[in-house]
N, C-alpha and C positions, 0 to 999 in steps of 0.2 A: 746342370746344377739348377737347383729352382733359384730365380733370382732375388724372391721374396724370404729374407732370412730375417725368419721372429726375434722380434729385440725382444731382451731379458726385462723386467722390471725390477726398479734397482729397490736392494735391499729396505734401505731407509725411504722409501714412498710405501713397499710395503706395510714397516710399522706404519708410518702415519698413518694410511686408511685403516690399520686396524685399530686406534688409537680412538680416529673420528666417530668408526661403526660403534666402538665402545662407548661413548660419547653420547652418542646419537639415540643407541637402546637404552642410557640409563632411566633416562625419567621413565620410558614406558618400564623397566623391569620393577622401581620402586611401586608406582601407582598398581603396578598387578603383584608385588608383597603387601602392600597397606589393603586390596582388593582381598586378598587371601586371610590376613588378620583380622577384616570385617567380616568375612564367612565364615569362615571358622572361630569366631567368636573368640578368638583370643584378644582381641584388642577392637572393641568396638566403635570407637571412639577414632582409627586410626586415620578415617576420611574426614573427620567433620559432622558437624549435625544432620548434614546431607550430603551424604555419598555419591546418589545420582549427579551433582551439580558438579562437586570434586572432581569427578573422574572427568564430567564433559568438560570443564574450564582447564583443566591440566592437560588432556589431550589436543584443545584448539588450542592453547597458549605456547604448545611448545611446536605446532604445527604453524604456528604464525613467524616464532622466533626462528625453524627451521628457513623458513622461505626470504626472509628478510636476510638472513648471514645467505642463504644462495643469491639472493640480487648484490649481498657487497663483497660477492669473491673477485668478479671482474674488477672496480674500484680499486679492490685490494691487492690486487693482480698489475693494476698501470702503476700505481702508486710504490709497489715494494719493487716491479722489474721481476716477478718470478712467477714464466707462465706453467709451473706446474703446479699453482693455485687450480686452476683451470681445470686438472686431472678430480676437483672433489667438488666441482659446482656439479656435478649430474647426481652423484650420492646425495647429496645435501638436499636436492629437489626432490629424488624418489622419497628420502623421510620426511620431508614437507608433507608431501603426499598420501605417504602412509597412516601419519600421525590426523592428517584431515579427516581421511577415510575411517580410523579408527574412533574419532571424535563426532559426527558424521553418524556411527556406526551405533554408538553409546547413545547417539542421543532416540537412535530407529526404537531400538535395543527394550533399555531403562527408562527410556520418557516416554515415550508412544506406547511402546512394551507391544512390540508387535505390530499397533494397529497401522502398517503401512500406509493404508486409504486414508487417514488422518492428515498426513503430512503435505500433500497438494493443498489439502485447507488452511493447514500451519504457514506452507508457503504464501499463499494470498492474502493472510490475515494478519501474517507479523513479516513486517520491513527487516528486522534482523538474521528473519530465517529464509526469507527472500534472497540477501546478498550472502549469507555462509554459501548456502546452496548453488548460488550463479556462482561460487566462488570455486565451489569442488568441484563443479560439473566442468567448469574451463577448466581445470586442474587434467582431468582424465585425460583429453588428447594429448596433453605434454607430456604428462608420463607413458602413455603408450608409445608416442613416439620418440623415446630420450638416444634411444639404441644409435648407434652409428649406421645401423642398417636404415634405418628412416631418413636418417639424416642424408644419406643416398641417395635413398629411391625420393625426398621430396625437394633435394635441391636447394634455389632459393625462398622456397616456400615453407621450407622448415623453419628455416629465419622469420619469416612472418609472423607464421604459427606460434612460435614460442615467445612473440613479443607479448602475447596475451599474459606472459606472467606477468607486468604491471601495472593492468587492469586488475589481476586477481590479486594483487595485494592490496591494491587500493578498496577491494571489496572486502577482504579478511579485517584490514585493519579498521571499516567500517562498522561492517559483524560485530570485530568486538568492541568499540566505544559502543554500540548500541545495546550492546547487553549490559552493560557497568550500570548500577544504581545513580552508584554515588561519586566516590573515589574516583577520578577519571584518570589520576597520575598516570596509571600503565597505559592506559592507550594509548594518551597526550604524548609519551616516548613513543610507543611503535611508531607514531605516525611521525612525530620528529624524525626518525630514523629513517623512516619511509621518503618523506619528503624533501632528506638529504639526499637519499643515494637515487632518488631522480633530479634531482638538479645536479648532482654530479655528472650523470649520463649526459642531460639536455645542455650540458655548457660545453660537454666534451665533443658534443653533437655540432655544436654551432662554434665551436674553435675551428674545427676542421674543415667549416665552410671558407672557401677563396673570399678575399675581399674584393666588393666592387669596383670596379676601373671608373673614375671619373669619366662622363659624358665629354669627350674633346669637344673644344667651340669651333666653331667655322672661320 
């Protein structure tokens, strides 16, 4: 008898992830109807006075929001007692990801409009596109390796590797106050948010250090 017998996944996780996936695609399905409303001229007006900007701040904004609920599943996970929180921090990271890449992709796309060779110059000339960019770029090896198969083959080096997600939020949430004209409220939260759920880590980090023994005197 093979001794490996596949566990089922239980009914109610699978709505939930269908739930999240639904969730997760809506803003991108809306921005690509309100995208389709400005082409097709039924509704021109439906992005804004500038579309190109629309689509790139809706794509990073919801690619920041994804990354940030993936760093407070864990949190959310010690605090509630239910580690099959756990089973939707790697979904939540690939649409982080996705939504970067497509944000990212919009900006190669509709702002450069092709001129790839541009964007090395973009990078060294503007600090905000400097850290989006350090920010996706760290982003890739994590999604390549999110698989349990990496997680494998790279041991405790995987662990390492993936700590880089809180350099790359601190770069994301950079990114975007440095784009903000004026209004800074939204940033002023992500990074509130930001700056909670590493001090949550960094206390839970240093709870779990032994305490010092007193030096015995002679």
């Amino acid at each position: 008898m093979n001794r490996h017998i596949a566990r089922k996944t239980p009914a109610s996780l699978i709505v939930a992830k269908t739930i999240v996936h639904a969730l997760a695609l809506a803003p991108l399905s809306l921005l690509a109807w309100k995208f389709w409303q400005v082409f097709s001229e039924t509704n021109i007006d439906a992005l804004g006075a500038d579309p190109v900007a629309a689509i790139e701040h809706e794509l990073g904004t919801w690619a920041l929001r994804l990354l940030l609920l993936t760093l407070a599943i864990t949190p959310l996970r010690q605090l509630s007692v239910q580690p099959v929180l756990l089973r939707f921090r790697r979904m939540l990271g690939l649409y982080a990801f996705a939504y970067a890449s497509l944000h990212f992709a919009a900006y190669l796309v509709l702002d450069l409009r092709g001129y790839w060779a541009q964007l090395f110059e973009e990078i060294a000339k503007r600090p905000y596109i400097t850290v989006g960019f350090a920010a996706w770029l760290l982003l890739v090896p994590l999604a390549l390796t999110s698989t349990q198969g990496w997680m494998r083959r790279l041991g405790r080096v995987w662990g390492r590797l993936h700590a880089l997600v809180y350099a790359i939020a601190v770069l994301a949430v950079l990114h975007f106050w440095w784009i903000v004209k004026s209004d800074y409220r939204e940033p002023l939260l992500y990074a509130a948010i930001l700056a909670l759920l590493l001090g949550w880590r960094a206390w839970k980090r240093l709870s779990k250090r032994p305490a010092r023994r007193p030096a015995s005197s002679a």
